[in-house]
N, C-alpha and C positions, 0 to 999 in steps of 0.2 A: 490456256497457255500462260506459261509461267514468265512476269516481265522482268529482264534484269537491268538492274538501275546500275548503271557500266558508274556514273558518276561516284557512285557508294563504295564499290567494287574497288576501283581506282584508292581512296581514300584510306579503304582498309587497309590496302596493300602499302601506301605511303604509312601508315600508321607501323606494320605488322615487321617495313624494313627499319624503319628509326628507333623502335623496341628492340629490335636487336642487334642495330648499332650503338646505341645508349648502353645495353647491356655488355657486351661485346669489349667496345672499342671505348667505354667511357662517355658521357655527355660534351664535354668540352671538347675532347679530341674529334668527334662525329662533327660532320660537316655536309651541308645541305649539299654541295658538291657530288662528295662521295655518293650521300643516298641519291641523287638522280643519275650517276653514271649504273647504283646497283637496278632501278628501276628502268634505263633509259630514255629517263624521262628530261623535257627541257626544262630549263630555267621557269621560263613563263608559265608552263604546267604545274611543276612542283610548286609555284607563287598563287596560283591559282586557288590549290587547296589551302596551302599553309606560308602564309607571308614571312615566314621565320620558325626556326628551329624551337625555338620559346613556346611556338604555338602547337608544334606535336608534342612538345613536353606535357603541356596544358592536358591537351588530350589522351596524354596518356595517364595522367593521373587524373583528370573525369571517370575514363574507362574503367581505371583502380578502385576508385573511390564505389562507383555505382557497382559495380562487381561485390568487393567488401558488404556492402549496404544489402543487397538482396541476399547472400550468406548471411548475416544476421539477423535480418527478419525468418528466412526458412528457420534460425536456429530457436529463437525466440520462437514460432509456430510450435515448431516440434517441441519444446520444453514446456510450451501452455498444455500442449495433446498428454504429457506423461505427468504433468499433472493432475491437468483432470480426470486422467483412465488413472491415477492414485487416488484420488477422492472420491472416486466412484467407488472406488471396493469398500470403500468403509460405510 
């Protein structure tokens, strides 16, 4: 049986609506406010995960960054794999 970690779930989802409020509506304009009326979530829930708008910023640019990071290395793989299947023919 497959476990689902509701706490993760939750986080995502806080995450998944301030990305597109940030995107959307601008960073400074988006207001902790707004994303818990768009999640219905309370005050003290939304503090729970993220003590401040600052801190899904954070998190969204972690998310960025390691995202970029594993792109680069596949791209670096793949361009070690076409050179060596080049060096091999010769």
């Amino acid at each position: 049986m497959i476990r689902i970690d509701r706490a993760e779930l939750t986080r995502n989802e806080i995450i998944r609506v301030a990305a597109n409020r940030f995107l959307n509506d601008g960073y400074t304009a988006t207001t902790v406010a707004s994303m818990e009326k768009a999640l219905n979530m309370s005050t003290g829930n939304m503090t729970f995960y993220f003590p401040a708008k600052e801190h899904m910023l954070a998190e969204l640019v972690d998310i960025s960054g390691r995202y970029q990071h594993k792109l680069m290395e596949e791209e670096a793989k793949d361009s070690y794999s076409s050179v060596r299947l080049a060096l091999l023919k010769y």
